[in-house]
KOLMARNU-97831 format. One record per residue: x, y, z of N, C-alpha, C in turn; residue in three letters. Coordinates in steps of 0.02 Angstrom, whole numbers, plus 32768, in hexadecimal, padded with zeros to 4 digits. Each point is the difference from the previous one (the first is absolute). Layout:
<nodes>
XYZXYZXYZala;...
</nodes>
This chain:
<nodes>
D72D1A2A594C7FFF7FFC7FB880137FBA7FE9unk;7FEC7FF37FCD80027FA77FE48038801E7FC1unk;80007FB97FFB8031800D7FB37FEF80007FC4unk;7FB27FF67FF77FDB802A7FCA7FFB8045800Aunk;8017801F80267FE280478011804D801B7FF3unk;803A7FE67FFE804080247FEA80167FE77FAEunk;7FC57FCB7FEA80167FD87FCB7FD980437FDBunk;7FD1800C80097FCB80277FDF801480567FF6unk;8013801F803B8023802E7FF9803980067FE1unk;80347FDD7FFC80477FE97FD47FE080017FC2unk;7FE27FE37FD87FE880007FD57FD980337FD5unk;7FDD801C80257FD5805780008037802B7FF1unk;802280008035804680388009803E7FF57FB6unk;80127FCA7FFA80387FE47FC27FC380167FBAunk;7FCE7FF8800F7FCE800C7FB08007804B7FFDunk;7FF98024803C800080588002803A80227FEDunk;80467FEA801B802D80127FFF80147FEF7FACunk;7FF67FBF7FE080017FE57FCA7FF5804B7FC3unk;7FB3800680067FD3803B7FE88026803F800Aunk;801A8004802E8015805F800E80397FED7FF2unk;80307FD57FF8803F80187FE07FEE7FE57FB2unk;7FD77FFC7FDE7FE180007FBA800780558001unk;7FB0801980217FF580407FF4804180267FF8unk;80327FF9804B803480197FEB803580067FDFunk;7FFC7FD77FD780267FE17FC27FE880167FBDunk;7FB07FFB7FFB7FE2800C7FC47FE380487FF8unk;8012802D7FFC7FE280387FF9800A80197FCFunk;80007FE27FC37FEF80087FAB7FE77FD57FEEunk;7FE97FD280107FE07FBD801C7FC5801A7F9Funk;801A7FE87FDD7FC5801A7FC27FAF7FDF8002unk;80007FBF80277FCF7FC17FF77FE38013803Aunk;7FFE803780297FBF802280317FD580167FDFunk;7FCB800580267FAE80297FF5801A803C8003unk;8029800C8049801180517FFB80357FE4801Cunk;8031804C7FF4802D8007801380147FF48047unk;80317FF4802480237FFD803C7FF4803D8016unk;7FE6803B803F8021803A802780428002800Dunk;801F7FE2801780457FE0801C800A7FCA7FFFunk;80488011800380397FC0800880207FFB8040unk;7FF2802D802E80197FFD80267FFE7FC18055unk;80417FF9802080017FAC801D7FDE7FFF804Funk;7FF4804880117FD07FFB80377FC97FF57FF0unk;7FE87FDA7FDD7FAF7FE07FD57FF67FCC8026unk;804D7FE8801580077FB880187FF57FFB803Cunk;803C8022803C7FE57FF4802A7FAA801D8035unk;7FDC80267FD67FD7800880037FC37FC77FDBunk;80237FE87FD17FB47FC38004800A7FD28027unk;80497FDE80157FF57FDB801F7FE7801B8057unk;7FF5803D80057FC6800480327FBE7FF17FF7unk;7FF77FE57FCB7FB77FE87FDB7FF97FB0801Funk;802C7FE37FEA800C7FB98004800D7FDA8028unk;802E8022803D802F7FDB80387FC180008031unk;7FD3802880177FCA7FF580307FE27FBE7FFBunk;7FF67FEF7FBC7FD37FBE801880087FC28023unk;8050800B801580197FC080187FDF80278062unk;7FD38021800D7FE4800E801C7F977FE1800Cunk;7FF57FE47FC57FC47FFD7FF97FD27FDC8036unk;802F7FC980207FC27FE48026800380148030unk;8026802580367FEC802E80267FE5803E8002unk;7FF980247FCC7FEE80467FFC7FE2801D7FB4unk;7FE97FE57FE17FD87FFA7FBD7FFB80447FE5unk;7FCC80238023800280488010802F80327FF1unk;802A7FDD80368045803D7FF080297FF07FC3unk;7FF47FC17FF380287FF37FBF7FFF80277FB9unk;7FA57FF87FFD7FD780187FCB801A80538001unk;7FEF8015804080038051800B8043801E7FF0unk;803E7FCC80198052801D7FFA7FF47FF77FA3unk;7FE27FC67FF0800C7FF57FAF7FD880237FDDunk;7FC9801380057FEC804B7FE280288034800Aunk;800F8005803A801D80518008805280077FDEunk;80217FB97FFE80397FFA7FE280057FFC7FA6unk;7FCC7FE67FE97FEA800A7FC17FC880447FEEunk;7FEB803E80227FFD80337FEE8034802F7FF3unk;803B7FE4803880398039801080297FEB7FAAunk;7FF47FBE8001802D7FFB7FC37FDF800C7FB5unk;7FB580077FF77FE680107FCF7FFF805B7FFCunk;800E802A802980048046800C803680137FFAunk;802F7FDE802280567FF47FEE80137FF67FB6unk;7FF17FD47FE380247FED7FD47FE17FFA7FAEunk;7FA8801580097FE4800D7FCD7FE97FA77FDBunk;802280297FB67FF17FB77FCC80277FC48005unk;80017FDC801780347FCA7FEC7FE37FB88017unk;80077FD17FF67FEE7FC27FF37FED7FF18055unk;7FCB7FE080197FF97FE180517FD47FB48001unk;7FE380077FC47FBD7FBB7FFD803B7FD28001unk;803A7FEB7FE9801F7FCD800380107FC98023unk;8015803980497FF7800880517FC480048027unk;7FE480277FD47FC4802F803E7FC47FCB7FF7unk;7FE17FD17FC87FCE7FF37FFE80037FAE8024unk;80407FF27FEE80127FB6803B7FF180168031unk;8019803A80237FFF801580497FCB80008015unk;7FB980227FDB7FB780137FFB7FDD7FAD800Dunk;80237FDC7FEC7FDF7FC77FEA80107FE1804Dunk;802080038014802A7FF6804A7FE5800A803Bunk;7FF780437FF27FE88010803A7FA87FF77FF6unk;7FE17FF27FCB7FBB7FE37FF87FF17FCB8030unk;80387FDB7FE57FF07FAF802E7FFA800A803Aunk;804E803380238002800280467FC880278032unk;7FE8802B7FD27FB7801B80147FD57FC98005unk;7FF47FD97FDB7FBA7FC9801180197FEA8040unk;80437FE87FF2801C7FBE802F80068026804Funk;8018803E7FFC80138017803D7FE7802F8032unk;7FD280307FD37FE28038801F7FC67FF08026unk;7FE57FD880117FC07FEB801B7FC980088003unk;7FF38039803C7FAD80117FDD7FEB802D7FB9unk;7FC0800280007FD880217FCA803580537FE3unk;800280228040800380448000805A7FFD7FF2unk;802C7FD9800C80357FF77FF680177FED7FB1unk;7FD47FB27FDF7FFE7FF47FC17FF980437FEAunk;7FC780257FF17FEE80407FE18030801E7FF9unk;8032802280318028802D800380387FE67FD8unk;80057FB6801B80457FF27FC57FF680037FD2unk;7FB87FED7FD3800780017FBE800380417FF5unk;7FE180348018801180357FF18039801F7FEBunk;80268007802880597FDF7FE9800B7FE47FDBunk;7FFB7FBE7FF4800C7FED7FD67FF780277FB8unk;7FBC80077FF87FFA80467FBB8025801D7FF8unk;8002802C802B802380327FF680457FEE8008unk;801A7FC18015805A7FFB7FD87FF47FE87FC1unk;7FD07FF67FF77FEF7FE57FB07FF080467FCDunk;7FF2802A80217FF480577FDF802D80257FF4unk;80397FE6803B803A8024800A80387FD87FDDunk;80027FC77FDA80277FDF7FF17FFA801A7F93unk;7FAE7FEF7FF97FF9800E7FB9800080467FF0unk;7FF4802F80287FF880407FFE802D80297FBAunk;80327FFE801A805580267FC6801B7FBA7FFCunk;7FEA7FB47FDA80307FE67FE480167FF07FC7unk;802B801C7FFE802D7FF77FA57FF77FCC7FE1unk;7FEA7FC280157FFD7FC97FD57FD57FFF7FEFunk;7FB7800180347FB57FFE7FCA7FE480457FFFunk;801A802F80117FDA80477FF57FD28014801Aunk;80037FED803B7FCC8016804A7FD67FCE8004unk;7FC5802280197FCC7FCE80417FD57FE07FC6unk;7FD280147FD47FCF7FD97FC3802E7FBF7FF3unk;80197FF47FE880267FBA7FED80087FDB802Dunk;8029800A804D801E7FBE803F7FBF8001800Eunk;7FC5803180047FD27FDB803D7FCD7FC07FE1unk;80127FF77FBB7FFC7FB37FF780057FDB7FFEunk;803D80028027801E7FD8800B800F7FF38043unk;80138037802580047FFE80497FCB8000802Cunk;7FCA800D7FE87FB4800580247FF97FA08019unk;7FF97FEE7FB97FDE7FA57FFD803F7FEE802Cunk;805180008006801D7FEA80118009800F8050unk;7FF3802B80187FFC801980477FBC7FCC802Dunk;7FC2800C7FCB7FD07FD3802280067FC28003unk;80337FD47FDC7FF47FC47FE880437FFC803Dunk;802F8010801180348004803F7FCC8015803Bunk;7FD9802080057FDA801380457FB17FAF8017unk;80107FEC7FAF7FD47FC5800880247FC5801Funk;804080007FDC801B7FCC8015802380138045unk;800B8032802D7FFE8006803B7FC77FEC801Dunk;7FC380217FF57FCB7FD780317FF27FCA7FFEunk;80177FF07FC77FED7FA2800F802A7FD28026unk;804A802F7FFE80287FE780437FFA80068050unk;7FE5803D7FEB7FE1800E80557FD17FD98014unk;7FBD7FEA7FC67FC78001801380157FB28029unk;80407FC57FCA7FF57FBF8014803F8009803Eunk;8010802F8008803C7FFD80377FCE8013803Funk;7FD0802580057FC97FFD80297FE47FD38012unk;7FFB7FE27FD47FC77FC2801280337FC08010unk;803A7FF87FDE80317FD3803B800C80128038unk;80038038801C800D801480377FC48002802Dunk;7FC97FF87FEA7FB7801180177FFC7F948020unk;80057FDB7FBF7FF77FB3801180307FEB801Cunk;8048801C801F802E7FD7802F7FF080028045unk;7FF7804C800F7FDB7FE5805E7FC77FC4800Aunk;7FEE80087FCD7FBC7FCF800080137FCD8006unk;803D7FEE7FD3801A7FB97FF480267FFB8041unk;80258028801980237FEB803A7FDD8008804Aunk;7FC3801F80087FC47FF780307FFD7FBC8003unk;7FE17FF07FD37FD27FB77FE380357FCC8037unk;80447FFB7FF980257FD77FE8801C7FEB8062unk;7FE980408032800D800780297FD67FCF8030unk;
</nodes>
């Protein structure tokens, strides 16, 4: 792991934890779309099962996406209405990139974005701030692709440096 990859998760994780002790704080919260389900503080350590995986991404992309869906269903079934885009759509945006950048082939990209959606389904679904899925996915749709763009364009020129150095150091022999 690099130290973008604990800078990035620290950051994910402090924004989540940030958010769920809101929720659990605000549950008369008047300036929601809807109301809060709960207030209750196991909200917390259950999202940050959402969040803490990605400091996993460049080895295992896959499992990241898959633990972070399945950790953001348990907590949208768990815990109902309460605020997650705050957290959840940085995260979405996150793991976009790391899909271009990391998953590799064709059949792999696919699957992550797939995932990806659907933490993006599972994030706007019950949230109290914009009042479900019609509103974030206009926000989270353009913003997911435009992170999965700017991953492949990292891969594509990190490829192709890596593609022109044997060459250069052949040559040189």
């Amino acid at each position: 792991m690099k130290k973008t990859d604990w800078i990035l998760a620290t950051l994910l994780t402090v924004g989540g934890v940030l958010l769920m002790v809101e929720n659990i704080s605000g549950i008369a919260d008047e300036s929601l779309v809807h109301p809060l389900s709960t207030n209750t503080w196991v909200m917390l350590p259950v999202f940050l099962l959402t969040t803490v995986p990605i400091l996993w991404r460049r080895r295992h992309i896959l499992a990241v996406v898959g633990v972070t869906v399945a950790a953001m269903a348990v907590h949208l079934v768990a815990f109902g209405w309460v605020t997650r885009c705050g957290a959840g759509l940085p995260l979405a945006f996150a793991l976009s990139y790391a899909v271009a950048r990391f998953a590799g082939n064709l059949r792999n990209q696919a699957i992550g974005l797939a995932g990806v959606l659907a933490v993006i389904l599972l994030v706007l679904a019950q949230d109290s701030s914009i009042g479900g899925l019609p509103s974030g996915l206009e926000i989270a749709l353009p913003g997911a692709a435009l992170f999965y763009g700017i991953g492949l364009a990292v891969q594509n020129r990190s490829a192709r440096k890596h593609a022109v150095q044997p060459a250069a150091e052949h040559a040189t022999v």
